[in-house]
C-alpha positions as CSV (number, residue, x, y, z in Angstrom):
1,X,24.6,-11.0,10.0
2,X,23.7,-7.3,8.3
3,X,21.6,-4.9,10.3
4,X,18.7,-5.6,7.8
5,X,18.5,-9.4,8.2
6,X,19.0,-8.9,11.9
7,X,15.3,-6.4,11.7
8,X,12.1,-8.2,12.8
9,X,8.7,-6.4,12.7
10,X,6.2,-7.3,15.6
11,X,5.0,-11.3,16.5
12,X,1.3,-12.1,16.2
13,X,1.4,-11.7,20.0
14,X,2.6,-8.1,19.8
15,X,-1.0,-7.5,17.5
16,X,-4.0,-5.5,19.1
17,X,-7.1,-4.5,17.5
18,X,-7.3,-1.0,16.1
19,X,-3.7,-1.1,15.6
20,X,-2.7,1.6,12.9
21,X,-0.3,2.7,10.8
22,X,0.8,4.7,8.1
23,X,3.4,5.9,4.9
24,X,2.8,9.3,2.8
25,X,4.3,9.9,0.0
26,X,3.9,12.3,-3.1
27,X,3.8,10.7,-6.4
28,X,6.2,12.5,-9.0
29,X,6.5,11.6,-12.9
30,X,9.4,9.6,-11.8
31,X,7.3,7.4,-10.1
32,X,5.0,7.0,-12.4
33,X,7.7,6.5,-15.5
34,X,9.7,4.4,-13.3
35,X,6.5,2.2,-12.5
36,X,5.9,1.7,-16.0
37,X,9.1,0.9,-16.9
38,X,9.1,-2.1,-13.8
39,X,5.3,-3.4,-14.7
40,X,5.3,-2.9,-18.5
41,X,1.4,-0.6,-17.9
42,X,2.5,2.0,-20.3
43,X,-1.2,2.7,-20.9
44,X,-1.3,6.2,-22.2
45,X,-3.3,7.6,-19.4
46,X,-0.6,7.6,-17.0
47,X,2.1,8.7,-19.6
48,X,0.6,10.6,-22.7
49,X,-0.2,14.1,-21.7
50,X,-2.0,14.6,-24.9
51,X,-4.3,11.1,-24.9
52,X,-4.5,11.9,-20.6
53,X,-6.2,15.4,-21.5
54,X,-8.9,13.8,-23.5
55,X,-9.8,11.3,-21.2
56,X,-12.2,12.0,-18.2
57,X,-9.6,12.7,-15.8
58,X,-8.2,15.3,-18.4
59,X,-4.4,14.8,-17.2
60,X,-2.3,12.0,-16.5
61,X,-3.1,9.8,-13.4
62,X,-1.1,7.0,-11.4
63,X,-1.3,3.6,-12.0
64,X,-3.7,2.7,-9.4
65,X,-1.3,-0.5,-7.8
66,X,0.8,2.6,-7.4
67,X,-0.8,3.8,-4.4
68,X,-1.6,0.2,-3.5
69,X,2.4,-0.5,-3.5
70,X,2.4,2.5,-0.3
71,X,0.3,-0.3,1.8
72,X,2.8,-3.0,0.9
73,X,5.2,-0.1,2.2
74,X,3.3,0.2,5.6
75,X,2.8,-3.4,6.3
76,X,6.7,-4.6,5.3
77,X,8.5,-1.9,7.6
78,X,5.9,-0.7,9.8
79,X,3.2,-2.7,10.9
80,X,3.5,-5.7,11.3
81,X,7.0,-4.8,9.9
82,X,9.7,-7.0,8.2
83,X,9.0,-10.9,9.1
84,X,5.5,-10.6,7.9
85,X,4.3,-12.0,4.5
86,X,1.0,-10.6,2.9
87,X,-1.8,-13.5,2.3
88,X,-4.1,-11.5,0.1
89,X,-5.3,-8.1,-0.6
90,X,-8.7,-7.1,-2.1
91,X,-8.7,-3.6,-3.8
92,X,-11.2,-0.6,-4.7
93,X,-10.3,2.2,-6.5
94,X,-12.4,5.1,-5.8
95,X,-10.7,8.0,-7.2
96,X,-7.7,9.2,-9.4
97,X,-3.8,10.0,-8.2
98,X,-2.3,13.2,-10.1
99,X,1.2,13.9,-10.3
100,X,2.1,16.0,-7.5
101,X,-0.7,14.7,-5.0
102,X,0.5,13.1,-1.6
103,X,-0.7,9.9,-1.3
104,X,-0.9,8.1,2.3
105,X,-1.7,4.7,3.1
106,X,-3.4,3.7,6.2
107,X,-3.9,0.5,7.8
108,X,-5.8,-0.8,10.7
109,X,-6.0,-4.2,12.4
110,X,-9.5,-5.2,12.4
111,X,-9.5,-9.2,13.5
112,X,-6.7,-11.3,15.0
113,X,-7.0,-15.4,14.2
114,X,-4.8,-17.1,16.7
115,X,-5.1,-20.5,15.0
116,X,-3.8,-19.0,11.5
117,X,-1.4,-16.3,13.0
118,X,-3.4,-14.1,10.5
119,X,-4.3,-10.3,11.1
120,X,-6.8,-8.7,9.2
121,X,-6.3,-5.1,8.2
122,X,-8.5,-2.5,6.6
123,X,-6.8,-0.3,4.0
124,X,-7.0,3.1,2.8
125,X,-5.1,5.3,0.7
126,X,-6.0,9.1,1.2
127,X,-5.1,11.7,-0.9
128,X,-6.1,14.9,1.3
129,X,-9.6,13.9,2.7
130,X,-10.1,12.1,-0.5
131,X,-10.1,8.2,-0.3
132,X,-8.2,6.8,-3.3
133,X,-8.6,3.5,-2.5
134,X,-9.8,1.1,0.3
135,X,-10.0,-2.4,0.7
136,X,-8.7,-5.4,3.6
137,X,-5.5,-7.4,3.7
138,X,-4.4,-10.5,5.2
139,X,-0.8,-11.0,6.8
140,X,0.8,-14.2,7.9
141,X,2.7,-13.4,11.0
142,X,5.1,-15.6,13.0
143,X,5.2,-16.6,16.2
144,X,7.4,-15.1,19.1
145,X,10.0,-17.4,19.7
146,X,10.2,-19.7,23.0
């Protein structure tokens, strides 16, 4: 067995509330070309300079799932880490990502449900003291073993 399929994140048991975590990162044009390229979004906001500087952001911006993609980051290697599998995720953009800007993604346990193995988690992405985006997630966690 490989070192990655030997990795386990934490067990539902291991889960407190107020739990947090987090993953920075700052978003280049690679990113954003290389995200285009992988979700077919080549709306020209994110890659025409020209059509970008007309808009109301007046540059080119991320995609928004962009920055969402950092929480899928946290919650697959951090916490809860690799085992878990995301249930849903609810979403609210609040302002725009610019090439260069370091993005971090933040997330916080906020209710346990033993009978579901299910953690709830508020989310944030940050850019500076600027929220980007918020919203909650649900994870599907298993058991420790006996």
């Amino acid at each position: 067995m490989d070192a990655i399929a030997r990795q386990h994140g934490l067990y539902f048991e291991d889960l407190d509330v107020g739990m947090t975590a987090s993953h920075a990162k700052i978003v280049t044009e690679a990113d954003i070309m290389n995200f285009a390229e992988i979700s077919g979004d080549f709306n020209p906001v994110h890659i025409d300079p020209d059509y970008a500087a007309k808009s109301i952001f007046k540059e080119r911006i991320a995609h928004g799932i962009l920055s969402a993609a950092l929480l899928s980051a946290v919650f697959g290697m951090k916490l809860p880490g690799p085992g878990c599998i995301y249930v849903s995720q609810t979403l609210n953009f609040r302002a725009p990502v610019k090439i260069g800007d370091e993005v971090e993604a933040r997330v916080e346990v906020q209710e346990l449900i033993e009978a579901k193995r299910r953690a709830i988690f508020a989310c944030e992405c940050v850019v500076g003291e600027t929220v980007v985006l918020e919203g909650e997630a649900v994870m599907l966690l298993p058991r420790r073993p006996d």
